[in-house]
C-alpha positions as CSV (number, residue, x, y, z in Angstrom):
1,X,-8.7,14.4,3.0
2,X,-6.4,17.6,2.3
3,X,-2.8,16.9,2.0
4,X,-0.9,13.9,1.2
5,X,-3.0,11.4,-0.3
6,X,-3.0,8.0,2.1
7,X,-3.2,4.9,-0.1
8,X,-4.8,1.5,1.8
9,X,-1.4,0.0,2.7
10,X,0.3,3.0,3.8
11,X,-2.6,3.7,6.4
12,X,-2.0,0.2,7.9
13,X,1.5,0.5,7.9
14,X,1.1,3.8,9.3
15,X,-1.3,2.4,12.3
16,X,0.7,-0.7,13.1
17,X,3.7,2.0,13.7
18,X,1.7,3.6,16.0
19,X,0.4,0.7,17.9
20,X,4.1,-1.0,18.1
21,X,5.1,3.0,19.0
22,X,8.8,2.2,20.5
23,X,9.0,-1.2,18.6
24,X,7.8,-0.5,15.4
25,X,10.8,-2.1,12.9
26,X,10.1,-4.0,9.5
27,X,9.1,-7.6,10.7
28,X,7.5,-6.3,13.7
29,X,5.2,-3.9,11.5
30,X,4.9,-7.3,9.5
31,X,3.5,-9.0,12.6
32,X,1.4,-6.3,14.0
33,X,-0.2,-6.4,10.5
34,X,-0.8,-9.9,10.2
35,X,-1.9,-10.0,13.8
36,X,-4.6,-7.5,13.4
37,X,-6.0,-8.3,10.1
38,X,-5.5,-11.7,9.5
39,X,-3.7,-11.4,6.4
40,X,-0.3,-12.1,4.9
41,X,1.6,-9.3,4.4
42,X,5.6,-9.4,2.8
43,X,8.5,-7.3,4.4
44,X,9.5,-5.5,1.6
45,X,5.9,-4.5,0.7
46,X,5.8,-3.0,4.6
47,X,9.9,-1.5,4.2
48,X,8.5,0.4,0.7
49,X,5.6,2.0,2.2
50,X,7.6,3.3,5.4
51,X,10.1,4.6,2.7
52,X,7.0,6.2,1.5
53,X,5.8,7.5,4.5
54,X,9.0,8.2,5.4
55,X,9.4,10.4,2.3
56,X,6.4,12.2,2.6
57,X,6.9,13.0,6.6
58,X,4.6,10.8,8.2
59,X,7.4,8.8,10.3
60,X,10.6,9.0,10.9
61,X,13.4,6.4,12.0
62,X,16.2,6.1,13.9
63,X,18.3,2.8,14.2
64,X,18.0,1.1,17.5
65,X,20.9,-0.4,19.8
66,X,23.0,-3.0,18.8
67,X,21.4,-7.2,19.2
68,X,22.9,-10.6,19.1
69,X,19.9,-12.1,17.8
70,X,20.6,-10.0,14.9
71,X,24.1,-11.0,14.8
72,X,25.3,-7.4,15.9
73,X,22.9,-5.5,13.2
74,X,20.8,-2.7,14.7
75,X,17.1,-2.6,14.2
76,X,15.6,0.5,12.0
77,X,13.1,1.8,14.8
78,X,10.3,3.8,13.2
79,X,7.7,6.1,14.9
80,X,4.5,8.3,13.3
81,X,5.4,12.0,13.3
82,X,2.8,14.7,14.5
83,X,2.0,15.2,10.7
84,X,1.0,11.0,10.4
85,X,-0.8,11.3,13.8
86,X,-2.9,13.9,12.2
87,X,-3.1,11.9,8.5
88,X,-4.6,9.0,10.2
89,X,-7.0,11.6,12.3
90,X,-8.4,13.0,9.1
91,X,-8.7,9.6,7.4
92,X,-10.3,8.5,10.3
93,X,-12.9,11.5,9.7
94,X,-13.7,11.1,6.6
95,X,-14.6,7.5,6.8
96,X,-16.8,7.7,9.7
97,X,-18.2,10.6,7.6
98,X,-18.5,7.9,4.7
99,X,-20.2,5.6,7.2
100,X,-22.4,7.5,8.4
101,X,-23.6,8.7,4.8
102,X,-24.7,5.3,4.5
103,X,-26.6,4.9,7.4
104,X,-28.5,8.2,7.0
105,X,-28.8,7.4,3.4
106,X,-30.6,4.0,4.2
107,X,-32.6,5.3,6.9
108,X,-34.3,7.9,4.6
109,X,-34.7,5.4,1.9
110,X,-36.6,3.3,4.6
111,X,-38.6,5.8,5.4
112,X,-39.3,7.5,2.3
113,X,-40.5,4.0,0.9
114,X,-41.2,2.1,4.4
């Protein structure tokens, strides 16, 4: 991938953003995350990598209207940029590219030595 190297967790993050897109705040990024992958995840692991993405351009964030469910405290509100739409497009390429290494890889090993 050229650019900004994408670790593991930052990708995640960076995909639950996108599938929250208009909802995508800490504990709601928590939840998508949990949801999805059926693992825990902790809030300020999530808020340091959208610092990090945040830092390196892949979201930005804006703070949302005032709630009373959060005692008058706004909501950080983060979305993915057109620079982390096309990070998670290239990561995206390169590992369907890994994938289907392996399965051309294993399919000429079969038939090399049926």
């Amino acid at each position: 991938m050229k650019g900004t190297y994408l670790g593991e967790f930052e990708e995640v993050v960076l995909l639950a953003v996108a599938i929250r897109s208009g909802d995508a705040y800490g504990a709601a990024v928590v939840t998508e995350i949990e949801q999805q992958m059926n693992r825990s995840v902790n809030l300020g692991a999530v808020h340091s990598a959208l610092n990090r993405l945040a830092e390196k351009g892949l979201v930005t964030s804006e703070l949302g209207g005032v709630t009373t469910e959060r005692g008058g405290r706004r909501k950080r509100l983060y979305s993915v940029t057109t620079a982390g739409r096309r990070a998670l497009q290239e990561v995206r390429q390169v590992r369907n590219q890994m994938w289907e290494a392996i399965v051309t890889n294993n399919v000429e090993w079969i038939v090399n030595n049926g």
